[in-house]
C-alpha positions in Angstrom: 65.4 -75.3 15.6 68.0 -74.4 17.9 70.6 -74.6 15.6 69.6 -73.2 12.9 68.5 -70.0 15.4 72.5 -70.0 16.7 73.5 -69.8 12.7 71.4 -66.8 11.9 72.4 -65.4 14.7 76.2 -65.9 13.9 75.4 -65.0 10.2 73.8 -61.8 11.0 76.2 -61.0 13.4 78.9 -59.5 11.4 76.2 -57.5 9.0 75.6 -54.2 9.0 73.7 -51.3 7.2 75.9 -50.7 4.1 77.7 -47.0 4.4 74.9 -44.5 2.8 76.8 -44.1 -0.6 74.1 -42.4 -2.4 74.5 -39.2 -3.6 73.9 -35.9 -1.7 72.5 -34.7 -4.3 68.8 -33.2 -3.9 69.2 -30.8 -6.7 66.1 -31.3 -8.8 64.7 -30.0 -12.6 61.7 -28.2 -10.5 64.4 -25.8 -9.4 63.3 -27.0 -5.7 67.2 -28.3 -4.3 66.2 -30.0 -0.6 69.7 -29.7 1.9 70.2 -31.9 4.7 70.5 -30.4 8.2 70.9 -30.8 11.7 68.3 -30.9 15.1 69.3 -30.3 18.1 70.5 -33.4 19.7 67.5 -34.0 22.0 65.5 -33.7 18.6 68.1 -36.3 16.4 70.4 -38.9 17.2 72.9 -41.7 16.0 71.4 -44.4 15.5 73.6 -47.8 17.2 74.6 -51.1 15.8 73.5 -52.4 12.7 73.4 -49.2 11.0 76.9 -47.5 9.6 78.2 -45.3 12.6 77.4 -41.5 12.0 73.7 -42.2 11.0 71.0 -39.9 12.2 67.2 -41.2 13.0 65.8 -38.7 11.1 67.7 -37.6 8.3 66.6 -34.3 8.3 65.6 -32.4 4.6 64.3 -28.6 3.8 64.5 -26.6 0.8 67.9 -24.5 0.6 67.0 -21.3 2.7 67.4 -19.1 -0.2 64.1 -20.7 -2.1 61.3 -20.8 1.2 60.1 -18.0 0.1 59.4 -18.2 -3.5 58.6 -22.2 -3.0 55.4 -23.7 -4.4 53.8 -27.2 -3.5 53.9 -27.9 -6.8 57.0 -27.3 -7.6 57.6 -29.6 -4.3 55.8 -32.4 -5.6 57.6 -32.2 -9.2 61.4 -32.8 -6.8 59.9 -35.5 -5.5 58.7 -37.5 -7.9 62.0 -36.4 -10.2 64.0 -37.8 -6.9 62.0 -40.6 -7.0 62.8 -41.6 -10.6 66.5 -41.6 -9.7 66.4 -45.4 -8.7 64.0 -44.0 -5.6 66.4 -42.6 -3.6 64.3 -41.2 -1.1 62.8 -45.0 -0.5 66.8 -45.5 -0.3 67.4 -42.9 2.4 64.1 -44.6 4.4 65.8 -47.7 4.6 68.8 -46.7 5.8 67.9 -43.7 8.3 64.3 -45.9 9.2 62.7 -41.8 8.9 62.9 -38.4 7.2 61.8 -35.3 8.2 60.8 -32.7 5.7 60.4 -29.0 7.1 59.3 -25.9 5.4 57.1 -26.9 3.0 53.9 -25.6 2.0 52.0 -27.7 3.3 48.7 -26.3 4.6 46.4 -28.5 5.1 45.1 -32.3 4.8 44.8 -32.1 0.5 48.2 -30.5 0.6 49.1 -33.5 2.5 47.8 -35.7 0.2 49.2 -34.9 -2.4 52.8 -34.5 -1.1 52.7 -38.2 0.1 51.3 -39.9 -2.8 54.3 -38.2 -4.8 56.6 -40.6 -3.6 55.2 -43.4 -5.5 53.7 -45.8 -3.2 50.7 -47.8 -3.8 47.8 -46.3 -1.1 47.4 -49.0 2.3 44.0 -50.7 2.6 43.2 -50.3 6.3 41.0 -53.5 7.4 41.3 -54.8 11.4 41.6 -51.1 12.4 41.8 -50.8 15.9 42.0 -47.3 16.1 39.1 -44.7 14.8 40.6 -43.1 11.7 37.6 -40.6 9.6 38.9 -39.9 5.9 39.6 -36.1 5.9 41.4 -36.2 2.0 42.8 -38.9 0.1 44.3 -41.8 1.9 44.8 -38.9 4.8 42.9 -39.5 8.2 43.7 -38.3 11.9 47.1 -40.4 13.3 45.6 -40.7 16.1 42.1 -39.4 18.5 43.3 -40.7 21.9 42.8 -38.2 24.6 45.5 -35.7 24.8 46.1 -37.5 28.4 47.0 -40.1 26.6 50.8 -41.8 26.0 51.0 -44.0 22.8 54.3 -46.2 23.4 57.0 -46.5 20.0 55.3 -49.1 17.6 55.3 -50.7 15.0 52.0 -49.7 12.9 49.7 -52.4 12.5 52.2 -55.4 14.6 48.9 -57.3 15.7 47.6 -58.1 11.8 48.6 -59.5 9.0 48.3 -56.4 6.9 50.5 -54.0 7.9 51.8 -50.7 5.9 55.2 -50.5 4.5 55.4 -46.6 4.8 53.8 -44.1 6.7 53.7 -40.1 6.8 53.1 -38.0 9.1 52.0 -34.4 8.9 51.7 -31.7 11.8 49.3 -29.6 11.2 49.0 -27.6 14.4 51.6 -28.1 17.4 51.1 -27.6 21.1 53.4 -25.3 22.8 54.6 -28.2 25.4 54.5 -31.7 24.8 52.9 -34.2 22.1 56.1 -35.0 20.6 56.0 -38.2 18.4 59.2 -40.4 19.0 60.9 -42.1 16.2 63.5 -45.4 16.7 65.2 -47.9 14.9 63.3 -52.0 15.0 66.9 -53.0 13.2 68.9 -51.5 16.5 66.0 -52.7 19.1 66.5 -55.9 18.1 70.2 -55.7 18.0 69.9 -54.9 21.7 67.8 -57.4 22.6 69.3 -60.3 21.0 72.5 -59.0 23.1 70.6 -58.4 26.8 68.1 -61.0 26.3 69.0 -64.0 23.1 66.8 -66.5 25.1 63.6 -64.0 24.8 65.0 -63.7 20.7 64.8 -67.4 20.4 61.7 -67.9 22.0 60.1 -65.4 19.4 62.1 -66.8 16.8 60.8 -70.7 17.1 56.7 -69.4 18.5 56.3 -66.2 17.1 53.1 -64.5 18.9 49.2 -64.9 18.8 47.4 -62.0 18.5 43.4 -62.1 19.6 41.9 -59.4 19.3 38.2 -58.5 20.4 36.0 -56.1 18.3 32.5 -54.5 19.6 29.7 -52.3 18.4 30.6 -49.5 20.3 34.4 -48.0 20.9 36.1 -49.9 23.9 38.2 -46.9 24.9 38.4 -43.3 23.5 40.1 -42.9 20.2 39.5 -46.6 19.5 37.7 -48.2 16.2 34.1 -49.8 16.3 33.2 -53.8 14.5 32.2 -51.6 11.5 34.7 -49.5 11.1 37.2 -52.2 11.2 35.5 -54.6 9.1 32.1 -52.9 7.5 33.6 -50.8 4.8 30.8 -52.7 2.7 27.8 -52.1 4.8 25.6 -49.2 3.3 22.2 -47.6 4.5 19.2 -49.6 4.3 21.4 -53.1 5.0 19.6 -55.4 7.0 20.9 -57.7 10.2 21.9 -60.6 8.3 23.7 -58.3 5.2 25.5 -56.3 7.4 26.7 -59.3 9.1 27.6 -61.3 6.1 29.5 -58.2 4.8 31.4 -58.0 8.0 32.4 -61.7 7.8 33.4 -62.1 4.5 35.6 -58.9 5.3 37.3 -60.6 8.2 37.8 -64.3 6.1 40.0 -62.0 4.3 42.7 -62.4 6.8 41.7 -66.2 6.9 42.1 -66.2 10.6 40.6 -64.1 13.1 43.4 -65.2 16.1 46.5 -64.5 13.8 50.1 -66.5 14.7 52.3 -63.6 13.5 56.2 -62.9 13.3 57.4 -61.0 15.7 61.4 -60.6 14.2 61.3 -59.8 10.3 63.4 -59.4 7.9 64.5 -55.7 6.2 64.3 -56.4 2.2 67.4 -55.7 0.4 69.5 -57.0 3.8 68.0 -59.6 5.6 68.9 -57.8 8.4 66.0 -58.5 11.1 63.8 -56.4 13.0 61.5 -56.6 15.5 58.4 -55.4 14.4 55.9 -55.2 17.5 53.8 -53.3 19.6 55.5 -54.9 23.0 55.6 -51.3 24.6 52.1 -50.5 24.6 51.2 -54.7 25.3 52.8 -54.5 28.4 51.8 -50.8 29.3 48.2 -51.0 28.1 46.8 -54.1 28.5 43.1 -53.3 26.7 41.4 -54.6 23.6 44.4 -56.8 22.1 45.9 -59.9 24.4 48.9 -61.3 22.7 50.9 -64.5 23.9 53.3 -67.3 22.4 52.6 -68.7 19.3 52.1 -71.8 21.3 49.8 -70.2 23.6 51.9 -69.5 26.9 52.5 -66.3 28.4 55.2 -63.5 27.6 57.3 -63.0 31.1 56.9 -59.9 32.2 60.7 -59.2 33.0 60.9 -59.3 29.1 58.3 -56.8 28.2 59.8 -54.8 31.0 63.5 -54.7 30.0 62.3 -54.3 26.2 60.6 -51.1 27.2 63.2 -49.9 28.4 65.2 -50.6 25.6 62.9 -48.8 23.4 62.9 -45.7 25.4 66.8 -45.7 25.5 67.3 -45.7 21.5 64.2 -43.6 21.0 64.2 -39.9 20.0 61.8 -37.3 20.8 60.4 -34.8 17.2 59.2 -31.6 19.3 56.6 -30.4 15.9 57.1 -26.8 13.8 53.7 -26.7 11.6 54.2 -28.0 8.4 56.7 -30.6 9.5 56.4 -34.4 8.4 57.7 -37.4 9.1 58.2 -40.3 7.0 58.5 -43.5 8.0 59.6 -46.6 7.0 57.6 -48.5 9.2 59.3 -52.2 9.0 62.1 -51.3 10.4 61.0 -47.6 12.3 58.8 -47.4 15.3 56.6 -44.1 16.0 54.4 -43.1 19.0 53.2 -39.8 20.9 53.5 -38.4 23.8 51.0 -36.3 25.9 50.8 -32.9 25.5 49.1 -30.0 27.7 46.3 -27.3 26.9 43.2 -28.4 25.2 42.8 -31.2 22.6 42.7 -29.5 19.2 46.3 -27.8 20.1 47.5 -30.7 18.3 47.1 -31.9 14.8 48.5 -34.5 13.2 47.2 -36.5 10.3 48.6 -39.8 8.9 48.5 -41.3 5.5 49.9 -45.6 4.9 51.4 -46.8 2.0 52.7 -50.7 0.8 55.9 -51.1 -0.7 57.1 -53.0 -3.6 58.2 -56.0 -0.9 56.6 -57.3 2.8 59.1 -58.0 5.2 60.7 -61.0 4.9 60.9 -64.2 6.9 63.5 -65.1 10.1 63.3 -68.7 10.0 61.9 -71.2 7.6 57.9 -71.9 9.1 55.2 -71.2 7.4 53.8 -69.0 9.6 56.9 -66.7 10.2 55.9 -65.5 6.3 54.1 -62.2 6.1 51.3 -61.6 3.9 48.7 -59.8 2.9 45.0 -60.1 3.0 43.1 -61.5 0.1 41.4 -58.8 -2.4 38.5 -58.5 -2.0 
């Protein structure tokens, strides 16, 4: 095992993010042309080593100034979906910048949302495991997130402690608080660039154990903002179910995963590259130890000194999106992480709703055991 970790290591050493060579070229049939542009730098950065020097986490997109006021969402919707059809270059542009940032739109509300994010394509993510409480408010759109505004959410990975995790996820800001509640955006492919070069015994260890994720589920939220047995697992149960129905239903829901303590991949691979990531919720493990206790695959504790320094990490390649209304984020979320920050004044001064999406491909697999494979739960 050791060798073969040294030769992927060697092997992916000299890789990098191919230079963006796709066309700037947002001019659409719709008549809507999108033009890239800047954020101030405590809003956008370059992103380090493996991606092509110059490249900005998040690539930044609005309609040309001279159309904002004429603009119409479905208009919107047509660009994307042409842009899409061009051999998706928008999916393109996610995997090379990891997020993009779409600002004045007309985008009012959670239908509008809707119906901007299922342009691009992707097929809708079946939430099951949910840990978090998340009410449908339109189509594939619920709250991102109904935490306490007190509250910090560390950069993540969405979904890193199940087997079914999204592929995409957007973002939309309905309301935004005068100060604070910033969601942070950072690159997996460049965290685990840095951690193979401060810390390639902690890399190998993940490498040849991966993690096991346990995670406990009750009838009643265990923290504010947090998901319930049946919301996580019951999306069968209807009124009038007895005892022994609801918990059939609940069970067969669960036996879709197979497992209910799940050895997962921590380092995955970015289809198209093979360049890996690390694809994990670390941060908020080590800074919120609660409802999900992860260790080894083999059963033995994380060090501390490693959650510590990969924290830091995090928040050193991290960048900070202060929210204008209408703004969203999309994120490729295999090799992106996302989070939130507090924010002051009263709860509903922020609004942001979330919509998941697979992809065409799961990560792939760093290393050759079975369980280093990501897949999906069984239909049903």
């Amino acid at each position: 095992m050791g060798h073969f970790l040294r030769q992927v290591t060697m092997e992916i050493s000299v890789q990098s993010i191919g230079v963006d060579t796709l066309a700037v070229d947002f001019q659409t049939g719709s008549g809507v042309v999108f033009e890239q542009f800047d954020l101030p730098p405590s809003n956008q950065r370059r992103l380090g080593a493996p991606h092509t020097i110059g490249t900005t986490i998040p690539l930044a997109l609005r309609p040309c100034q001279s159309q904002t006021e004429d603009i119409n969402l479905d208009d919107v919707i047509t660009a994307i979906k042409e842009l899409q059809s061009r051999d998706k270059i928008l999916t393109k542009k996610l995997a090379l910048h990891g997020t993009l940032l779409f600002r004045g739109l007309p985008i009012r509300n959670a239908d509008d949302f809707s119906r901007f994010a299922h342009a691009f394509g992707f097929k809708p993510h079946e939430i099951i495991g949910i840990v978090v409480d998340r009410p449908v408010l339109a189509p594939n759109i619920a709250p991102a997130n109904k935490a306490p505004k007190e509250v910090l959410i560390h950069s993540h990975n969405e979904s890193p402690q199940v087997p079914h995790a999204p592929e995409y996820i957007f973002l939309y800001g309905h309301k935004a608080p005068l100060k604070g509640g910033e969601t942070p955006m950072s690159s997996s492919l460049e965290l685990f660039q840095r951690v193979q070069e401060e810390m390639p015994e902690f890399i190998a260890e993940l490498a040849e154990k991966g993690i096991l994720s346990r995670i406990t589920y009750k009838k009643d939220p265990q923290y504010p903002g947090g998901s319930t047995l049946k919301e996580a697992f019951g999306k069968k149960i209807v009124d009038g179910d007895d005892l022994v129905t609801r918990r059939s239903k609940i069970e067969a829901q669960i036996a879709r995963y197979g497992r209910v303590t799940h050895r997962l991949p921590v380092i995955r691979t970015q289809p198209g590259t093979n360049l890996p990531t690390l694809f994990t919720g670390f941060a908020s493990l080590y800074t919120r130890k609660n409802v999900t206790e992860q260790l080894y695959g083999d059963g033995t504790p994380i060090p501390g000194k490693y959650l510590k320094r990969l924290v830091a990490i995090t928040e050193e390649i991290r960048v900070l999106h202060r929210w204008e209304q209408g703004d969203v984020l999309v994120y490729d979320n295999i090799i992106a992480q996302h989070g939130r920050q507090p924010w002051e004044g009263e709860e509903t001064d922020r609004v942001v709703m979330a919509s998941l999406f697979d992809g065409d491909e799961v990560p792939g697999a760093y290393g050759d055991m079975d369980w280093a494979q990501v897949v999906q739960a069984l239909e049903g």
